[in-house]
Biotite code that builds the C-alpha atoms (Angstrom):
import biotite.structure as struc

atoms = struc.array([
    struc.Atom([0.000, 0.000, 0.000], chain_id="A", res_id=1, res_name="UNK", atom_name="CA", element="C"),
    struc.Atom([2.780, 2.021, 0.941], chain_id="A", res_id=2, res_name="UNK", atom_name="CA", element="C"),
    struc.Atom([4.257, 2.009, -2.966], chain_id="A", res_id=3, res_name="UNK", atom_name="CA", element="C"),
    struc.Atom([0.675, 2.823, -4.151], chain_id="A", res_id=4, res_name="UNK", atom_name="CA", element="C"),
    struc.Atom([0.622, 6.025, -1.739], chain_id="A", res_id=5, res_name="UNK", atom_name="CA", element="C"),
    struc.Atom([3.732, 6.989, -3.296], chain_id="A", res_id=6, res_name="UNK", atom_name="CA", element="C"),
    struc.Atom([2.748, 6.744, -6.703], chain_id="A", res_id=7, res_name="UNK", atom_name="CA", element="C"),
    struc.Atom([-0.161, 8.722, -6.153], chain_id="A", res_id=8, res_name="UNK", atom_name="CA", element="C"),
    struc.Atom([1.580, 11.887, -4.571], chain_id="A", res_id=9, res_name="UNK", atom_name="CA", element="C"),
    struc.Atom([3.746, 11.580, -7.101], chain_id="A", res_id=10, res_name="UNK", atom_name="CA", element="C"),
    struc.Atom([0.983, 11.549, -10.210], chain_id="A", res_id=11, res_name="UNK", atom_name="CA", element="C"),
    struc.Atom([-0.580, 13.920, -8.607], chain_id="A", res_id=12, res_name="UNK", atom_name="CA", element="C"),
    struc.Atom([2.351, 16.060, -9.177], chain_id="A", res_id=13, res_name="UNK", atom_name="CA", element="C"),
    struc.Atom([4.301, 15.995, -5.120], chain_id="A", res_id=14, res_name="UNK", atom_name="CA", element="C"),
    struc.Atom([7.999, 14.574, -5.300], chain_id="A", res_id=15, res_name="UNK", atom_name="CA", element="C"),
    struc.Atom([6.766, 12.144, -2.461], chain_id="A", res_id=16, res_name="UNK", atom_name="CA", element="C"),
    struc.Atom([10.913, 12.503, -1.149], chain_id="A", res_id=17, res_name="UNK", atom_name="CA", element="C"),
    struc.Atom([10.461, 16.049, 0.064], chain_id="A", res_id=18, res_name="UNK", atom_name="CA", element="C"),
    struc.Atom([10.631, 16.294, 3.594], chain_id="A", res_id=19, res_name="UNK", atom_name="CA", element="C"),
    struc.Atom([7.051, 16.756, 4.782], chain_id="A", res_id=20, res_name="UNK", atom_name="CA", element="C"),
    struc.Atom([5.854, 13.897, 2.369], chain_id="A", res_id=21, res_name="UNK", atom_name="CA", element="C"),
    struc.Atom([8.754, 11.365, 3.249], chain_id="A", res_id=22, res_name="UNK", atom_name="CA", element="C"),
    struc.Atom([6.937, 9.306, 6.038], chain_id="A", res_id=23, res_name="UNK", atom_name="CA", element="C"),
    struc.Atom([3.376, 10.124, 4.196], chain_id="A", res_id=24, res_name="UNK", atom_name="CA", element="C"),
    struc.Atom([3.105, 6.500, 2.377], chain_id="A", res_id=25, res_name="UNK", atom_name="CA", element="C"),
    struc.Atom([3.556, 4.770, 5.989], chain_id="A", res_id=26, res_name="UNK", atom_name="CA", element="C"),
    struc.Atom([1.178, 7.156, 7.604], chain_id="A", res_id=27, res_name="UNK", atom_name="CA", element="C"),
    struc.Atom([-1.506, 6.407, 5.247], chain_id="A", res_id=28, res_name="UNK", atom_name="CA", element="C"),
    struc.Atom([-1.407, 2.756, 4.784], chain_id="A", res_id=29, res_name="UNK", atom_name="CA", element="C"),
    struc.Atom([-1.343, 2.220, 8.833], chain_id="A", res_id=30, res_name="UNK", atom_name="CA", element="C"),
    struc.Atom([-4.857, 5.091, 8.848], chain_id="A", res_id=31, res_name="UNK", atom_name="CA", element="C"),
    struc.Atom([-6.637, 2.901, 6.307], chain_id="A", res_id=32, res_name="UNK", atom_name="CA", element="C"),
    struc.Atom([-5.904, -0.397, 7.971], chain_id="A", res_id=33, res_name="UNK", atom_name="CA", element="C"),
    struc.Atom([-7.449, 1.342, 11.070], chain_id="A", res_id=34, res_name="UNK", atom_name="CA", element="C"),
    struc.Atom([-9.925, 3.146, 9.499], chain_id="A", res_id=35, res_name="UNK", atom_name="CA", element="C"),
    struc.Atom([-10.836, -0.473, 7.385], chain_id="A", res_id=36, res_name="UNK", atom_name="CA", element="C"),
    struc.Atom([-10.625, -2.746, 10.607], chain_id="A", res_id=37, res_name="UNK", atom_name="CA", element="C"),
    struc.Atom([-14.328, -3.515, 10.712], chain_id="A", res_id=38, res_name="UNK", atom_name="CA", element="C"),
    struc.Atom([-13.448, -6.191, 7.897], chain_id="A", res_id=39, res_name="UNK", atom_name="CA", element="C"),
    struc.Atom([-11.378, -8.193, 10.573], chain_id="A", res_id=40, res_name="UNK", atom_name="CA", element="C"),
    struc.Atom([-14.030, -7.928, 13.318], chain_id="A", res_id=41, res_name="UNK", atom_name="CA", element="C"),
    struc.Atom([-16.591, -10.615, 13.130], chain_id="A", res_id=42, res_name="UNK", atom_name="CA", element="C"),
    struc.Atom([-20.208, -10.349, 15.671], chain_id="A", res_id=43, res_name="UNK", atom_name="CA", element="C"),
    struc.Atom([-19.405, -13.542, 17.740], chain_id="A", res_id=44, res_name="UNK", atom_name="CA", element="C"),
    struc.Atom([-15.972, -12.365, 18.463], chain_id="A", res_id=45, res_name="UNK", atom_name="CA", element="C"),
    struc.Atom([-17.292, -8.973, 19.334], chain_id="A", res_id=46, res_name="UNK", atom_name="CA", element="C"),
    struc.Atom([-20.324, -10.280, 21.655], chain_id="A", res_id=47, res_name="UNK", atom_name="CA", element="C"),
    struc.Atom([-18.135, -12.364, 23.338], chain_id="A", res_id=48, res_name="UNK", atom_name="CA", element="C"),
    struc.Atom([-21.058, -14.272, 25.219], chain_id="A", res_id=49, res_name="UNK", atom_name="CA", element="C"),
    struc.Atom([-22.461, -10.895, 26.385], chain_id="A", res_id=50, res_name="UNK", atom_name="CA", element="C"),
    struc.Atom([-25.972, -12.133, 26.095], chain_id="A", res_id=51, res_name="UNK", atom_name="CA", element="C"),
    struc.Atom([-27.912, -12.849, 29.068], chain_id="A", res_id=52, res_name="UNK", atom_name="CA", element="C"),
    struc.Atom([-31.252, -14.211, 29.907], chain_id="A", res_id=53, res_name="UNK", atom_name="CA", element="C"),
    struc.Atom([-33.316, -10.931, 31.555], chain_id="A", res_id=54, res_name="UNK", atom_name="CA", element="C"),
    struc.Atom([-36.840, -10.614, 31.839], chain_id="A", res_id=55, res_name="UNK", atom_name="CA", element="C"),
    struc.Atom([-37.242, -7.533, 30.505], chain_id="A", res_id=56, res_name="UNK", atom_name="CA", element="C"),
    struc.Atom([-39.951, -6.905, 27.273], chain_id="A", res_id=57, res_name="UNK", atom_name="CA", element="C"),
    struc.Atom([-39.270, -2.500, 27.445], chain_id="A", res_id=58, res_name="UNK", atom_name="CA", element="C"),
    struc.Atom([-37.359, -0.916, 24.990], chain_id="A", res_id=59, res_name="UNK", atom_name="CA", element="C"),
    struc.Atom([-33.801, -0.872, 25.301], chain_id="A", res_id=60, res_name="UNK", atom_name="CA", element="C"),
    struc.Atom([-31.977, 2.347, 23.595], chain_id="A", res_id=61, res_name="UNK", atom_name="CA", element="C"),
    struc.Atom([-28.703, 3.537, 23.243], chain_id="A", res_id=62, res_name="UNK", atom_name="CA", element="C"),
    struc.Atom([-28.559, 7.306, 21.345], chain_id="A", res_id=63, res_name="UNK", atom_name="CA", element="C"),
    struc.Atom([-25.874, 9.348, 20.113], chain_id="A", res_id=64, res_name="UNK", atom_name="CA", element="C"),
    struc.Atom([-23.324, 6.636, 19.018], chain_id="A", res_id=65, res_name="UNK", atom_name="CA", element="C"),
    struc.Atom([-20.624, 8.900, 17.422], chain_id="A", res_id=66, res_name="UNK", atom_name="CA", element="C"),
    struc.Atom([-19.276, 6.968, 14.073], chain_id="A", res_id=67, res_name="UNK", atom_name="CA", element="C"),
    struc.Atom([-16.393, 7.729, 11.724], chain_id="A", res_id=68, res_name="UNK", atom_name="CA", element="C"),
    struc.Atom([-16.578, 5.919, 8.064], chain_id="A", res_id=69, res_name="UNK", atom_name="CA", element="C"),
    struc.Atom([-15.167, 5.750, 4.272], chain_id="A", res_id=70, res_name="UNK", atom_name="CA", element="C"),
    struc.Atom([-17.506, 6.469, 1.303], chain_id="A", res_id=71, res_name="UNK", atom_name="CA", element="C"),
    struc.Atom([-16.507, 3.860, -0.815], chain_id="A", res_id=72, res_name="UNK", atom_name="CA", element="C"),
    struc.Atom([-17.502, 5.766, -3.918], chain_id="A", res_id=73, res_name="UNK", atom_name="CA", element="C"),
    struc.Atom([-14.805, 8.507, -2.837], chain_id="A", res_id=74, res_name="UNK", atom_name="CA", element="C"),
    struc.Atom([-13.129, 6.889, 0.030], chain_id="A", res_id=75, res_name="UNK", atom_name="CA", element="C"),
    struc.Atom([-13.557, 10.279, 1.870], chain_id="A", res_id=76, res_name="UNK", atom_name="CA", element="C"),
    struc.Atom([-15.380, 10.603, 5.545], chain_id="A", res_id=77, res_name="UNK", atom_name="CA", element="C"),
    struc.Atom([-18.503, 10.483, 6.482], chain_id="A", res_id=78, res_name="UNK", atom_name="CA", element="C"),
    struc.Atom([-19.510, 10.337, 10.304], chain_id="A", res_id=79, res_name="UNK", atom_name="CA", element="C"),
    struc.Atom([-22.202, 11.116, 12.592], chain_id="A", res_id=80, res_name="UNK", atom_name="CA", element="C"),
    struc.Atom([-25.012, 9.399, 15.209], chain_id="A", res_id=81, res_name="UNK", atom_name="CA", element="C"),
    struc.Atom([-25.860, 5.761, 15.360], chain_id="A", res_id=82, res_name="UNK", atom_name="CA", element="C"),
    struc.Atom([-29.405, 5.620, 17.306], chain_id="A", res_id=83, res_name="UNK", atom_name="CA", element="C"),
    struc.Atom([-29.988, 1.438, 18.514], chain_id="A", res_id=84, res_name="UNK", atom_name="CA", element="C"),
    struc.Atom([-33.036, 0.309, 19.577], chain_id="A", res_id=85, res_name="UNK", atom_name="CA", element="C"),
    struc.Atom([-34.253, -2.824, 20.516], chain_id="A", res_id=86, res_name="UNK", atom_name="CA", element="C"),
    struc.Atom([-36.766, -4.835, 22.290], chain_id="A", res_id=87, res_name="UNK", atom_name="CA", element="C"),
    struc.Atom([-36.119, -7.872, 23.601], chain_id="A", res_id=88, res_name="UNK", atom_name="CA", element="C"),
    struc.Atom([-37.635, -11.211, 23.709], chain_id="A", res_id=89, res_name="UNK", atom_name="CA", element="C"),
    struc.Atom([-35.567, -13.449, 25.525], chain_id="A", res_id=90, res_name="UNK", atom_name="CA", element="C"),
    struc.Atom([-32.467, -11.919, 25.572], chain_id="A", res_id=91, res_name="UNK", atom_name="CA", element="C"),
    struc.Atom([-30.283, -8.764, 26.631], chain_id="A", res_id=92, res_name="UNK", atom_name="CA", element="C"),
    struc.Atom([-27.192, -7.644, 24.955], chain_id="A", res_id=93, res_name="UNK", atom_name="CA", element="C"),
    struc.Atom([-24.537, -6.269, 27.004], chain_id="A", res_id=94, res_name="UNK", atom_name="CA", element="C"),
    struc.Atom([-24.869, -2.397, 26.168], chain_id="A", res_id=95, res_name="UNK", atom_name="CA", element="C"),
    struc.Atom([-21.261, -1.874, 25.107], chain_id="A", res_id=96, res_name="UNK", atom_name="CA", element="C"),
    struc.Atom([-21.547, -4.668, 22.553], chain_id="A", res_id=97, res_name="UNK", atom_name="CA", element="C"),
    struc.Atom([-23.879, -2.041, 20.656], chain_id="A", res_id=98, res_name="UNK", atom_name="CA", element="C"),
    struc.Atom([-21.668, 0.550, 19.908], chain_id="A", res_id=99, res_name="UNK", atom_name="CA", element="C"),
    struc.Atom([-19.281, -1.837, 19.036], chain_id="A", res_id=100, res_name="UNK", atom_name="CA", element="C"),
    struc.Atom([-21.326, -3.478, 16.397], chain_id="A", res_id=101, res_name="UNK", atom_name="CA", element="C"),
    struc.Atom([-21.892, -0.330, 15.361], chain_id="A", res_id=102, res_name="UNK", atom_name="CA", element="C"),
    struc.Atom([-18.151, 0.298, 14.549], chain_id="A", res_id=103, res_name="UNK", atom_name="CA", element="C"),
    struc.Atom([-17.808, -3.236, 13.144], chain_id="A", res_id=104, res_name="UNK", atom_name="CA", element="C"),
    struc.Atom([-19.462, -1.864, 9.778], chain_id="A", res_id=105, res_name="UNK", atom_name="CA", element="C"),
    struc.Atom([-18.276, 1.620, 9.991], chain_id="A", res_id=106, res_name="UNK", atom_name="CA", element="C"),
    struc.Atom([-14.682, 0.495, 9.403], chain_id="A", res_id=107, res_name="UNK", atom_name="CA", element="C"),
    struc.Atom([-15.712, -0.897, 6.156], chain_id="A", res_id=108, res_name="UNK", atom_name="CA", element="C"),
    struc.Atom([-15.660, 1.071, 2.718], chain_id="A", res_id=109, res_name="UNK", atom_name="CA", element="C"),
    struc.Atom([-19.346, 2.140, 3.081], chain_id="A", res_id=110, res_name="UNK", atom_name="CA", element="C"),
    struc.Atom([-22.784, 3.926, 2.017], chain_id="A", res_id=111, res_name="UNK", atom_name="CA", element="C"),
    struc.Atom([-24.885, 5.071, 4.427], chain_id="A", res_id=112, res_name="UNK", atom_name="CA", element="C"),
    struc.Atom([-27.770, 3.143, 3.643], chain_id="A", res_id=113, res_name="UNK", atom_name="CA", element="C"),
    struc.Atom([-26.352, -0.304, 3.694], chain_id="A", res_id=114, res_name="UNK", atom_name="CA", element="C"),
    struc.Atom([-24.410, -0.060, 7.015], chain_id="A", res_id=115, res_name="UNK", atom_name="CA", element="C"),
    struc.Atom([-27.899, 1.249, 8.534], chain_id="A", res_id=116, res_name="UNK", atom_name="CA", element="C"),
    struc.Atom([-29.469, -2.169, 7.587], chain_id="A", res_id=117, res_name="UNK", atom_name="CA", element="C"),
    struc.Atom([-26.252, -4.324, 8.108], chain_id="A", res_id=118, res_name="UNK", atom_name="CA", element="C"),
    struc.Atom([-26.345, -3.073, 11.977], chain_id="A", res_id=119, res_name="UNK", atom_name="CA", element="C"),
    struc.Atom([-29.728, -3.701, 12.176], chain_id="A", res_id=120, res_name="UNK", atom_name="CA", element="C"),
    struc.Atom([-29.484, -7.520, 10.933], chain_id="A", res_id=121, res_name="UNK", atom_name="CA", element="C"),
    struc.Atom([-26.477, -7.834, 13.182], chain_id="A", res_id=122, res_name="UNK", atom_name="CA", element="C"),
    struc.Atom([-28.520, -7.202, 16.314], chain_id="A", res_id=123, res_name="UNK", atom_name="CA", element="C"),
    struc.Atom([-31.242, -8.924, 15.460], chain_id="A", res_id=124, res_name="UNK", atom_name="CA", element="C"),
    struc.Atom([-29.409, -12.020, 14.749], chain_id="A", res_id=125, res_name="UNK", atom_name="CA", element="C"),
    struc.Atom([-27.506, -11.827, 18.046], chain_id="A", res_id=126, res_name="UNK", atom_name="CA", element="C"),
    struc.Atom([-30.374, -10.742, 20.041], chain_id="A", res_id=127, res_name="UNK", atom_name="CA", element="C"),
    struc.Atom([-33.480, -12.484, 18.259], chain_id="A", res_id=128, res_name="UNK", atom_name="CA", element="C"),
    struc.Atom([-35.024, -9.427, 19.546], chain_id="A", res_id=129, res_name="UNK", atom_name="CA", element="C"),
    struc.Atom([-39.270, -8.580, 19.146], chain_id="A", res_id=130, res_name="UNK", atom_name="CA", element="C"),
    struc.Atom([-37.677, -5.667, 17.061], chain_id="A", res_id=131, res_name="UNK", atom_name="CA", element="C"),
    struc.Atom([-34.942, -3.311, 15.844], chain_id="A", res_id=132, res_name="UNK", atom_name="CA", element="C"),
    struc.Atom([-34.961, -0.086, 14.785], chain_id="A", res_id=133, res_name="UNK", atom_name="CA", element="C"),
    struc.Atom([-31.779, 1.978, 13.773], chain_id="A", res_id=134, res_name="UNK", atom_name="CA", element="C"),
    struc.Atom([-31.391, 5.509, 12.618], chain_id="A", res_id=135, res_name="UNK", atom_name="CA", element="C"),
    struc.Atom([-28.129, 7.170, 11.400], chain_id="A", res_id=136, res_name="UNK", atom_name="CA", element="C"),
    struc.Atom([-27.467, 10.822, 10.863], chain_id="A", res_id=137, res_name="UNK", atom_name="CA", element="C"),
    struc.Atom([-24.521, 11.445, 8.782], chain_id="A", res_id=138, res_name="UNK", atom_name="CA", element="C"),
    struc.Atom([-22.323, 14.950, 6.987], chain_id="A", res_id=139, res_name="UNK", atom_name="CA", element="C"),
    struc.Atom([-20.933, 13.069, 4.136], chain_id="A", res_id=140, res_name="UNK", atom_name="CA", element="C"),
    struc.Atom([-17.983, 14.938, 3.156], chain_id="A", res_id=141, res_name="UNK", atom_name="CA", element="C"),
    struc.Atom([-18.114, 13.774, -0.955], chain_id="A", res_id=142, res_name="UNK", atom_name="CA", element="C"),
    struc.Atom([-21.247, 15.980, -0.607], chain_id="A", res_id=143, res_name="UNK", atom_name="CA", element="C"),
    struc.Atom([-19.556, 18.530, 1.525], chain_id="A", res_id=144, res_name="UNK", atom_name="CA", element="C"),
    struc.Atom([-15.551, 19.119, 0.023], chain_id="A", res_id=145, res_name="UNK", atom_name="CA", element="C"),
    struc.Atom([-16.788, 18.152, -3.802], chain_id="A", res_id=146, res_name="UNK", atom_name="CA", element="C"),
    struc.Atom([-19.859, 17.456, -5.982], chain_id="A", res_id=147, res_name="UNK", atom_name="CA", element="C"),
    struc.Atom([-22.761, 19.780, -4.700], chain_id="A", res_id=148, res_name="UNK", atom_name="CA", element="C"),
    struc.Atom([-20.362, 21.184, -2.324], chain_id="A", res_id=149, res_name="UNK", atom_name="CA", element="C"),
    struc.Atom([-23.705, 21.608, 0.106], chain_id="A", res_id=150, res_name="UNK", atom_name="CA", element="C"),
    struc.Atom([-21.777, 21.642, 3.763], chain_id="A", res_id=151, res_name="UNK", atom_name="CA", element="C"),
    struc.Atom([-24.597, 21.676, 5.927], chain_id="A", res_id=152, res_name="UNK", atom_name="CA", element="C"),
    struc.Atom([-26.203, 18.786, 4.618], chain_id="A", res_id=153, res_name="UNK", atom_name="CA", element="C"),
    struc.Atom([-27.103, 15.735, 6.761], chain_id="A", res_id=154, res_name="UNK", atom_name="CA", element="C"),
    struc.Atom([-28.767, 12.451, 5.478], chain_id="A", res_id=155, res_name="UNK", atom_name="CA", element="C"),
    struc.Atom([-30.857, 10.083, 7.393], chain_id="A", res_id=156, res_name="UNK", atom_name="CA", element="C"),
    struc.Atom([-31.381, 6.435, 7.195], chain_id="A", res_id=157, res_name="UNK", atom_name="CA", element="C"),
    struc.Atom([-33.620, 4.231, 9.252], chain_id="A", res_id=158, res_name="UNK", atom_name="CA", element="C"),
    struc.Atom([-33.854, 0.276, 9.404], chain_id="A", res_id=159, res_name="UNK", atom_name="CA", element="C"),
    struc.Atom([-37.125, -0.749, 11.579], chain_id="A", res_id=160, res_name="UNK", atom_name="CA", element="C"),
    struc.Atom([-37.712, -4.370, 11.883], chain_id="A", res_id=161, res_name="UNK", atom_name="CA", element="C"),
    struc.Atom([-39.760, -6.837, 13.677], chain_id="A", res_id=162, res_name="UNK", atom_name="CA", element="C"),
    struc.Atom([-42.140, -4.508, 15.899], chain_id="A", res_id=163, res_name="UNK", atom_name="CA", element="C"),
    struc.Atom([-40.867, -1.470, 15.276], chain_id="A", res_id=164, res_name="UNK", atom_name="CA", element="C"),
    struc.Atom([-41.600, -1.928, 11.479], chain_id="A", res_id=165, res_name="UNK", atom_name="CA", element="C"),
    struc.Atom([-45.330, -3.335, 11.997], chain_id="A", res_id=166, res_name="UNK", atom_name="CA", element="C"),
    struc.Atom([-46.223, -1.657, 14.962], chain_id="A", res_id=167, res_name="UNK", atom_name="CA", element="C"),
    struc.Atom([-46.865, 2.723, 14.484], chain_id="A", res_id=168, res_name="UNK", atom_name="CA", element="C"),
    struc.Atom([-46.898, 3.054, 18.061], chain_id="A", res_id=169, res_name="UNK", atom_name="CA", element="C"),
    struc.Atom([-43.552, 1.602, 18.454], chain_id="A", res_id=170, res_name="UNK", atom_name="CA", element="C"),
    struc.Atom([-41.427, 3.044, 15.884], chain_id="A", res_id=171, res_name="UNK", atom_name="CA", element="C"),
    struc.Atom([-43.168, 6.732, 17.111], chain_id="A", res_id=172, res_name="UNK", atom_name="CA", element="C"),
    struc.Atom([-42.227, 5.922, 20.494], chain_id="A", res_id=173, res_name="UNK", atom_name="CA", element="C"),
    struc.Atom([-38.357, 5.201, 19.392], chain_id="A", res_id=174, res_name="UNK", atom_name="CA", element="C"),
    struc.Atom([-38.603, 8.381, 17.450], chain_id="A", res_id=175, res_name="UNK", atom_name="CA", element="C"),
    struc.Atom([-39.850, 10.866, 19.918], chain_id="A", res_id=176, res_name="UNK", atom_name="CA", element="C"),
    struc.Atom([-37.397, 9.066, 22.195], chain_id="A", res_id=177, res_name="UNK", atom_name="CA", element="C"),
    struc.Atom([-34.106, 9.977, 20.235], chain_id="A", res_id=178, res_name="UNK", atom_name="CA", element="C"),
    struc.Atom([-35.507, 13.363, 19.667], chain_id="A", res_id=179, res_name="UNK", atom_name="CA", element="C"),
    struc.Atom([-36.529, 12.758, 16.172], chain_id="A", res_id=180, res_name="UNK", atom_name="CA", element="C"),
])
């Protein structure tokens, strides 16, 4: 990756040798192995048994989950809020493991729209919950530094499942209750 980096400065006319571009190549292949991890992390691994027998059939929430993530049409930023919701049947998740999730597809090259739903099946395959409902907020910056150049921007996905998909009531609740 390293000789790729330093092609590029160099087509895009740098002399990747000058001082201030010298360690560039290294910098940038160890940011996008962090900033790709999520293809290494795997939901058992992550869960780590965290699942525990609870009698407990409220809604479970966790709000404001900051993410970072890689367009993979530009492979430039776009982060936000992760909002998790789910209701349980049997099952609790340990509320870490969320947020972690989460991350798992964020580290990935990425649109919006699929990580929303690949979070959502994620959860609901480790919790076998009544329902999940996810809803990310995101500034893409392809939108913001290029194209339409519109910085204020935000875009919005949701994934409702289960419950929260068939149910009004449900899904209005989760909404009101993330401030949505």
């Amino acid at each position: 990756m390293e000789e790729i980096v330093r092609q590029l400065l160099h087509h895009l006319g740098e002399d990747p040798d000058r001082e201030g571009l010298r360690d560039t190549p290294r910098r940038v292949a160890k940011s996008f192995n962090f900033l790709t991890s999520g293809y290494s992390a795997d939901l058992a691994t992550i869960i780590n048994g965290a699942l525990f027998d609870v009698e407990y059939n409220e809604m479970v929430i966790v709000r404001d989950i900051d993410f970072y993530s890689l367009c993979e049409h530009h492979l430039l930023p776009f982060f936000g809020k992760c909002h998790v919701a789910y209701l349980p049947s049997k099952k609790v998740i340990g509320l870490s493991k969320l947020p972690r999730i989460v991350e798992m597809f964020a580290r990935r090259l990425q649109v919006q729209e699929r990580m929303t739903s690949q979070i959502a099946e994620a959860i609901a395959e480790a919790t076998q919950p009544q329902g999940v409902a996810i809803v990310l907020e995101a500034t893409h910056l392809c939108m913001a530094m290029r194209g339409v150049e519109k910085q204020n921007s935000t875009t919005v996905t949701s994934a409702m499942q289960g419950i929260f998909r068939d149910d009004a009531r449900t899904r209005q609740e989760f909404l009101k209750l993330i401030g949505r």
